[in-house]
N, C-alpha and C positions, 0 to 999 in steps of 0.2 A: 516506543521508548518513553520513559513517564518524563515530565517537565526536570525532573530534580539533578536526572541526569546532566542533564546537559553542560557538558564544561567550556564550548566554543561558541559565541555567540558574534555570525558575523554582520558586521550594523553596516548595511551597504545603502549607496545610492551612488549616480553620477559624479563626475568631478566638479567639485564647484555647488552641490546642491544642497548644503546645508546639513553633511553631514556629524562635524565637528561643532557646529551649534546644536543638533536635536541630543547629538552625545552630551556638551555644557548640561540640557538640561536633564536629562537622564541623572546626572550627578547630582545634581543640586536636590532632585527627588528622594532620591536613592537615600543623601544623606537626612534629609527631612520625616522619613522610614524609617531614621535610625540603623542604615545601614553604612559599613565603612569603605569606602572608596579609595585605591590606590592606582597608582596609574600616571599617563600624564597626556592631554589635550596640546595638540599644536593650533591653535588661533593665526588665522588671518589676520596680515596686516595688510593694510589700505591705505596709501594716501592719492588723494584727488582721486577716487573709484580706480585705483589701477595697485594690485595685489605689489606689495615692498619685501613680502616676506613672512615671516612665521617665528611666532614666541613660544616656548614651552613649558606648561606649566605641568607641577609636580600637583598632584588633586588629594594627595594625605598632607600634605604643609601648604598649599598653594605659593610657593614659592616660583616664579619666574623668569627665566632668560631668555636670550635672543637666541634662537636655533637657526635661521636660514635667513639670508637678505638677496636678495633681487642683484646678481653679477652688473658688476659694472661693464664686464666687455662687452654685455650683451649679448652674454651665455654661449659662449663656442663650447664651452664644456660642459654643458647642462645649465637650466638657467637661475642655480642660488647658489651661492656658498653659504658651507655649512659652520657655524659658531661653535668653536670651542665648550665655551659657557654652555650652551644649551644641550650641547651632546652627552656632558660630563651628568647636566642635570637629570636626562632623559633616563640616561643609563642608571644613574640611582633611585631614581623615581621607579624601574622596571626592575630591580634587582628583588633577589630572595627576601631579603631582608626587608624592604621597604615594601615586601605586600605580603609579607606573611599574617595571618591572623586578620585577613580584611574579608569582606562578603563581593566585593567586587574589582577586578582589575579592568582597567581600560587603557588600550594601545593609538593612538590617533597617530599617525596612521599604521595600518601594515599595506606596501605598496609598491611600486615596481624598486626602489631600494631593497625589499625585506626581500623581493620575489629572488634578485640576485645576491643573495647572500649578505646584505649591506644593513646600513641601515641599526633597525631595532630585530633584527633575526634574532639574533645570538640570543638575546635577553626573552622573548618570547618563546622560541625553542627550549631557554632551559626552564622559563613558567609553566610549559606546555605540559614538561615529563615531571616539575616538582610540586606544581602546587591542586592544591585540589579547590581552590578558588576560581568560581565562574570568569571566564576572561575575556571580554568585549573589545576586539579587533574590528575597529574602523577603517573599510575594505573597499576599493571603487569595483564599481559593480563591473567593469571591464576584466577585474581580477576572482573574481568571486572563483572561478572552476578550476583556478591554479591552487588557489588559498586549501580548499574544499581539497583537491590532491592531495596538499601536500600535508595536509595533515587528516590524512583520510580513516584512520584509527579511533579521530578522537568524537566521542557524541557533538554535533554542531547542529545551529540552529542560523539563518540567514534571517533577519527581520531591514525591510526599508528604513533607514531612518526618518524620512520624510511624513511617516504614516503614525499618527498619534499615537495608535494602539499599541506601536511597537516598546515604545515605552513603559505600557501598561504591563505588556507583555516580560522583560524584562523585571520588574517588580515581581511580578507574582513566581518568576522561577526565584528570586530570589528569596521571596517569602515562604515556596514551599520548602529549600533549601532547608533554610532556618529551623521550621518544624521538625523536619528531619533529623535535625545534628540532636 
């Protein structure tokens, strides 16, 4: 299958390993290529080295909210609650409209939320069947053969994010892309 194909791009590694940083830079390249980036990055939050929670930022405005914070009971129900604000943001950040006419969509994360139906599903499921913009699902590598399932139709590509070239790698589908149109 030639590079150009490719419409699912999953940027995998462990939980925790820096995959939502090597995607930041991924973008910041992407757009420095001259390429348009739509999407949105959930960022670690940290205080005193102990994870508080996750901001969600929109990567075509970079506009910011708080998506998840760290349950104060101490998580009997899973351990964050999820932010109004950030949800609202994510979903428009993912929607038709906010990534139509872009060269790249990115999802941070797709993951046991998306796996049951929750989550960024909905908004990804309908990018999956509408848009024909490459779309970079940041995937723990625990999930990768559910991911790979469930959307087993569509041309996909698994890159580490860990692995500099993976980056490079990215680039160049999207520059042959380009050529292409």
């Amino acid at each position: 299958m030639m590079l150009t194909q490719k419409k699912l791009i999953l940027w995998t590694g462990k939980k925790h390993s820096g995959k939502t940083t090597s995607a930041a830079k991924l973008v910041r390249i992407a757009h420095n290529e001259g390429f348009d980036v739509a999407g949105l990055l959930a960022e670690a939050l940290y205080l005193n080295g102990r994870l508080i929670g996750f901001d969600a930022i929109d990567l075509r405005n970079e506009t910011r909210a708080p998506l998840a914070r760290l349950k104060k009971d101490g998580g009997k129900t899973g351990r964050f609650d999820f932010v109004t604000e950030g949800v609202k943001l994510g979903s428009a950040a993912l929607s038709p409209a906010s990534t139509e006419f872009t060269d790249l969509i990115v999802v941070d994360e797709f993951g046991p939320l998306e796996m049951n139906f929750q989550g960024w599903r909905k908004n990804v499921d309908l990018l999956v069947r509408s848009s024909k913009t490459v779309i970079l699902l940041v995937v723990r590598q625990e999930l990768v053969r559910q991911v790979r399932r469930l959307y087993a139709n569509i041309p996909s590509l698994q890159l580490f994010a860990a692995e500099s070239k993976s980056i490079n790698k990215v680039i160049s589908i999207l520059k042959n892309r380009r050529q292409m149109s």
